[in-house]
TORTIDO-765498 format. One record per residue (C-alpha): residue in one letter; z, y, x. Coordinates in steps of 0.25 Angstrom, whole numbers, padded with zeros to 4 digits, always signed. Layout:
REM TORTIDO-765498
AZYX ...
REM end
This chain:
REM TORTIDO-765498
X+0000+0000+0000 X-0004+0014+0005 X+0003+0027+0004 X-0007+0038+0002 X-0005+0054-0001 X-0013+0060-0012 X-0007+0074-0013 X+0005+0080-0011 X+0015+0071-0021 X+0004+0060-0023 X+0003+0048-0016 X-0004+0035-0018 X+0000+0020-0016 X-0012+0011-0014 X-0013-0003-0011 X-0029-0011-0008 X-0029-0024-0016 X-0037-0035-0014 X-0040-0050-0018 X-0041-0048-0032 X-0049-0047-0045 X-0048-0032-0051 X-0046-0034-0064 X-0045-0048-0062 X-0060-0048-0062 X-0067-0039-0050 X-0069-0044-0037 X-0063-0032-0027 X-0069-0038-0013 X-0063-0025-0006 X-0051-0025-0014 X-0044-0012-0022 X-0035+0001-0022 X-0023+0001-0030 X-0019+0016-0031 X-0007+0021-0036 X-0002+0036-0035 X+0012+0041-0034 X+0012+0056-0039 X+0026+0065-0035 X+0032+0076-0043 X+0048+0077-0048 X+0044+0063-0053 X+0034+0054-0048 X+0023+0047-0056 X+0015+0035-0050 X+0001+0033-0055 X-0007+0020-0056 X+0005+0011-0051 X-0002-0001-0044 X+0007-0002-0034 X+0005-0017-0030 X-0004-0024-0036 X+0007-0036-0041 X+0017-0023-0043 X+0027-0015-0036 X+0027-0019-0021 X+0037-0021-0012 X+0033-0008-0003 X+0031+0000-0017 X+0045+0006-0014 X+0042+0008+0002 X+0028+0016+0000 X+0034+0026-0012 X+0047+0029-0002 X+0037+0031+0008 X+0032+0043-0002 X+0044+0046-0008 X+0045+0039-0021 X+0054+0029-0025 X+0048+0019-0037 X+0062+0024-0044 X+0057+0037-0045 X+0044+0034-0050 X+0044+0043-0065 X+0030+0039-0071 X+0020+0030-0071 X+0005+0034-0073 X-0004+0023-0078 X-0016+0029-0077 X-0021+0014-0083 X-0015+0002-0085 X-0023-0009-0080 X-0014-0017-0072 X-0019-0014-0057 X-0013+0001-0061 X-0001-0003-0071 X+0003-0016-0066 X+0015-0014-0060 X+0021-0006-0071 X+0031-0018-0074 X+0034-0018-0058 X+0038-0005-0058 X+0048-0006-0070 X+0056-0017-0063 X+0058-0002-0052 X+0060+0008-0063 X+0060+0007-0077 X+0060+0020-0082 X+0048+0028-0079 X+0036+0032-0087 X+0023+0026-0089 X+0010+0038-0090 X-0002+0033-0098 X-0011+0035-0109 X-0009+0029-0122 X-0018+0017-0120 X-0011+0015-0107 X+0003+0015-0116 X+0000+0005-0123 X-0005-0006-0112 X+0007+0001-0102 X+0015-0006-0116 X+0008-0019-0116 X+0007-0022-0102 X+0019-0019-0097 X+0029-0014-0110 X+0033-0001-0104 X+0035+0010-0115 X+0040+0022-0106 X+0029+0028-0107 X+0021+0041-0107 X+0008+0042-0112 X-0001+0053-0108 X-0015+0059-0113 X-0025+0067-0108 X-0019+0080-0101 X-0004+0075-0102 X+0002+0080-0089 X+0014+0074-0082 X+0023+0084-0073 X+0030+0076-0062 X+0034+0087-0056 X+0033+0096-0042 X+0020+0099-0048 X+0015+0086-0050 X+0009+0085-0064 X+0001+0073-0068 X-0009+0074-0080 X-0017+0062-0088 X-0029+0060-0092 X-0035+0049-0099 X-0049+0043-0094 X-0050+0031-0106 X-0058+0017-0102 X-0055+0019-0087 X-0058+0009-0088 X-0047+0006-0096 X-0044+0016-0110 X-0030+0018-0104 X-0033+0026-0091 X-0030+0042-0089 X-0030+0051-0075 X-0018+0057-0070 X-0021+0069-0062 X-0009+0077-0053 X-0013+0091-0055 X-0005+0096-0043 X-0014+0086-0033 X-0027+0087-0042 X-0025+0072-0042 X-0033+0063-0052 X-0025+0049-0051 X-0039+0042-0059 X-0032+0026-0059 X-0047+0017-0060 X-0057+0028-0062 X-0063+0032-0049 X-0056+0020-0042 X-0064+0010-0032 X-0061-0006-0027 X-0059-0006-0012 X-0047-0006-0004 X-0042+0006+0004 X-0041+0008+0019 X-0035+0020+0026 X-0042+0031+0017 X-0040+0032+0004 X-0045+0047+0000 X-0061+0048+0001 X-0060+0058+0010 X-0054+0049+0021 X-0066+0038+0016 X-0077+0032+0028 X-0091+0032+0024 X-0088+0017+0024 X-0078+0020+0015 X-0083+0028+0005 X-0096+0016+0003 X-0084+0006+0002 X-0078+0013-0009 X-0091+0018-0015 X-0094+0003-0017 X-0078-0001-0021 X-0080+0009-0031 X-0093+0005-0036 X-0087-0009-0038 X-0076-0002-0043 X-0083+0005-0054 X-0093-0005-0059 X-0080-0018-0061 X-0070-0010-0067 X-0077+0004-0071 X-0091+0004-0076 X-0088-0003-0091 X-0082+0010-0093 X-0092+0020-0087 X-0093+0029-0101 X-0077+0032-0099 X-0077+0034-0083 X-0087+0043-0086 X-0077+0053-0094 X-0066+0050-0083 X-0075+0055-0073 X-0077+0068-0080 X-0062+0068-0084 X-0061+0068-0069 X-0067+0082-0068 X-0059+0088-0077 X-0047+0088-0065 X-0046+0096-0052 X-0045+0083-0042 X-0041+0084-0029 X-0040+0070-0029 X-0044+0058-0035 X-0035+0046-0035 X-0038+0031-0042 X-0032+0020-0043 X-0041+0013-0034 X-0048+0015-0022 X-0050+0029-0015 X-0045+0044-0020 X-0054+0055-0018 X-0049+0069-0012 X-0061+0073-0003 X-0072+0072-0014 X-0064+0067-0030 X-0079+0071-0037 X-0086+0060-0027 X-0078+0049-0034 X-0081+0056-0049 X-0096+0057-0044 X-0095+0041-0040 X-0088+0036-0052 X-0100+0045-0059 X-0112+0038-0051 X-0105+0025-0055 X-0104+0028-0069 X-0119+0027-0067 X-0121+0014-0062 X-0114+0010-0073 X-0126+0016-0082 X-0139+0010-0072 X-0139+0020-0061 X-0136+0013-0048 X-0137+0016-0032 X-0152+0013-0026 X-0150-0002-0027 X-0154-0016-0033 X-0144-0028-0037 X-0150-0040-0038 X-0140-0049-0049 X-0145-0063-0046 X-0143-0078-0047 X-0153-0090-0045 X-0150-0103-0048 X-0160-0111-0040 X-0166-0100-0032 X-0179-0097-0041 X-0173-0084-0045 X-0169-0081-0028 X-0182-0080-0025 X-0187-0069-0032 X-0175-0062-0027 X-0176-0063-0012 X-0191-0058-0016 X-0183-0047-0025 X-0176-0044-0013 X-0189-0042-0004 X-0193-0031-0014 X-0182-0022-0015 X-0182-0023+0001 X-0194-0020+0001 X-0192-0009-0010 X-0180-0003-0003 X-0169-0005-0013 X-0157-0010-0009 X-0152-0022-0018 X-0137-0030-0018 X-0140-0044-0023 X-0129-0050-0031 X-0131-0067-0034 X-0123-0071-0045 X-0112-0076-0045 X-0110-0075-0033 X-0107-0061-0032 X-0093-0057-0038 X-0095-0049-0051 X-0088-0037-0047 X-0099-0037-0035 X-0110-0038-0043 X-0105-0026-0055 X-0104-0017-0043 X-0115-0021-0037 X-0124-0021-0049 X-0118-0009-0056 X-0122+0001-0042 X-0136-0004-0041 X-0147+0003-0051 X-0155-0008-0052 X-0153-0023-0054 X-0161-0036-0052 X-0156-0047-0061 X-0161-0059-0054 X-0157-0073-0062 X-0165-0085-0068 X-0162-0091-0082 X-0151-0102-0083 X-0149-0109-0094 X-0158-0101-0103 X-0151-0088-0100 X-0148-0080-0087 X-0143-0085-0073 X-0129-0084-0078 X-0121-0079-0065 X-0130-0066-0069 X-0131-0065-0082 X-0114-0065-0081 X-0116-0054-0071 X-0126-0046-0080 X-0116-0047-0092 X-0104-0043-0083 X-0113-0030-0079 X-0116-0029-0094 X-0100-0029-0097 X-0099-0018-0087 X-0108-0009-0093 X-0118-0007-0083 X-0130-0001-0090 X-0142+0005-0088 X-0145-0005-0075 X-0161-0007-0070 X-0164-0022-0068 X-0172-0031-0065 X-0173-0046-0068 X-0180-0059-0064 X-0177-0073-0064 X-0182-0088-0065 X-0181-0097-0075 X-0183-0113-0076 X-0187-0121-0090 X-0183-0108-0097 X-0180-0092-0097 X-0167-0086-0104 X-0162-0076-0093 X-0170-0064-0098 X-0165-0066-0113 X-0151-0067-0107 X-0152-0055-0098 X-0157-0048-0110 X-0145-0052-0119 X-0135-0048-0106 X-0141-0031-0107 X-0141-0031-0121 X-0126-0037-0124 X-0121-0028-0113 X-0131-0016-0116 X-0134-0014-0101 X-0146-0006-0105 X-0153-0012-0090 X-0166-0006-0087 X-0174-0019-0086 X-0186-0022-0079 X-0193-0034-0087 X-0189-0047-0081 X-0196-0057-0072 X-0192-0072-0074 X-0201-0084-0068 X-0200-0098-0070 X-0194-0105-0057 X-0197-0099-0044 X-0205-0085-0044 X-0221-0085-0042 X-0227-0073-0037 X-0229-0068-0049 X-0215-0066-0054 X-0212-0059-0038 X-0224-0048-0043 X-0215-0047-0057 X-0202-0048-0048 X-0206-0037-0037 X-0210-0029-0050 X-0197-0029-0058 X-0192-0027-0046 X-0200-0012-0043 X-0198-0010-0058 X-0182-0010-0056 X-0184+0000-0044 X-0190+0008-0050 X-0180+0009-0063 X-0167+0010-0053 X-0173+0023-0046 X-0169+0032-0058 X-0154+0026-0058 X-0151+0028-0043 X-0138+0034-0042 X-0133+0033-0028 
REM end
């Protein structure tokens, strides 16, 4: 756990987490933050309390002497949203002190209630301030479905400090720096990927909401912008505004100058035409990721497809229907809300096709509203004819990405 200055009476305690399943589902191969903030007036409030991921550590007590706050001492809790990896030590804590206060919307109330049958508590709306003294005044500011409908801001006014809990966080752990201004150009690519894998697992079904947090954002005078995970921004807090923007936008089809390739093959009739794939877009220029399912983790392969602004969907029909390592992948994407993608699909087939009407039925359930160019499937191995119809579709796809290049 790290020790790290904010602002004159705001520090943060942050520990790196690895060898788990956020939200017990996405792979985090470079691991994650937990942020929690300690905010100092007359009283003292600690925001986003994940202190320990199993709870109240035994150098909790050693790391707040060290900043001059006793757990005892502690007045409020601000639950800035109460998914577990920010409320989950709540009962923990009770076992120190039993009488202070739990902040938080309404929504959040009632699940502070259900979780953890606490009822000391204060619930705040929009504007609400809390005066902690020695001119520390917190004020709350619901941003609904981020991404859950219980999450507000806190901001100290004093500091110009927007505590923003999930919105604008990344995965990755932290080394040395932890303010953007301190960040290596090396750095800063690593956290512009973790945030993109960020984002597009645990963001993007929610884009319309994130949207109106972003512009919420605007509303304050920030000197610094502090999440619950990954990075805080001082040097440059509209950078990460402008990011979260761009990513709202590959949510909705745009995407960085690249291709994804979604693909699986059963016997290698469908690998051919990719390896000839392959020899186009190099020979074209255009950077691809190729991502074989299910071999690639899920969490890889939403990031991975959700940044690119154009797909190839390469799978043959199984079993009358689409390769189905890919067509899970596809309705996972669908389930995530990423529209407005362009693509691109081929694929072989044996005794019978099927892929296409389920590819089909995948878009429409999920309304994906992908910009499709028409399909190619051959039977068994590809001839020369079907490479010309390939290295078309191919073009053709270029050619739709260019006006949903956002880099």
């Amino acid at each position: 756990m790290k020790k790290i200055k904010i602002a004159d009476g705001i520090h943060m305690l942050s520990m790196n987490v690895e060898d788990m399943l956020f939200e017990g589902i996405w792979e985090i191969a470079n691991g994650v933050t937990l942020n929690s903030y300690i905010v100092q007036g007359e009283k003292t409030a600690i925001i986003d309390g994940v202190i320990g991921w199993d709870g109240i550590p035994e150098t909790l007590y050693k790391n707040l002497e060290e900043i001059n706050v006793h757990p005892k001492d502690i007045d409020y809790l601000i639950v800035n949203h109460m998914e577990p990896d920010h409320s989950g030590w709540i009962s923990n804590f009770e076992k120190i002190k039993d009488d202070f206060t739990i902040v938080c919307t309404e929504k959040a109330a009632k699940l502070v209630t259900s979780f953890y049958g606490k009822d000391k508590i204060q619930v705040v709306k929009e504007g609400d301030t809390l005066d902690l003294g020695n001119g520390k005044v917190l004020s709350f500011h619901p941003v609904p479905n981020v991404h859950w409908p219980d999450t507000m801001y806190s901001y100290e006014h004093s500091t110009k400090t927007l505590f923003s809990c999930d919105m604008y966080g990344a995965f990755g752990k932290m080394g040395d720096h932890h303010f953007d201004d301190e960040m290596t150009p090396e750095e800063e690519e690593f956290f512009e990927k973790e945030g993109i894998r960020y984002y597009s697992n645990v963001m993007t079904t929610f884009t319309p909401m994130l949207r109106k947090a972003i512009e919420k954002s605007k509303e304050f005078e920030i000197n610094t912008i502090a999440p619950g995970h990954g990075p805080l921004y001082r040097g440059n807090p509209e950078k990460i505004m402008n990011d979260y923007t761009r990513f709202s936008n590959y949510a909705e089809g745009a995407g960085k100058n690249e291709i994804t390739i979604l693909w699986g093959s059963m016997y290698g009739m469908t690998g051919k035409a990719i390896a000839f794939a392959e020899e186009i877009l190099k020979r074209e220029g255009v950077k691809y990721n190729k991502l074989e399912m299910p071999l690639e983790s899920e969490s890889e392969m939403v990031a991975t497809v959700f940044k690119s602004a154009g797909i190839i969907i390469a799978a043959p029909t199984y079993e009358y229907k689409l390769f189905p390592p890919v067509a899970a992948a596809l309705d996972e994407i669908g389930r995530k809300k990423i529209t407005g993608k362009a693509a691109f699909r081929f694929g072989s087939y044996g005794w019978s096709g099927g892929a296409e009407k389920e590819l089909a039925e995948i878009l429409e359930r999920n309304r994906m509203k992908w910009d499709m160019v028409p399909s190619v499937e051959f039977e068994g191995s590809p001839k020369a004819g079907d490479f010309e119809k390939i290295e078309a579709g191919i073009l053709e796809l270029i050619g739709k990405m260019k006006d949903k290049i956002v880099e």
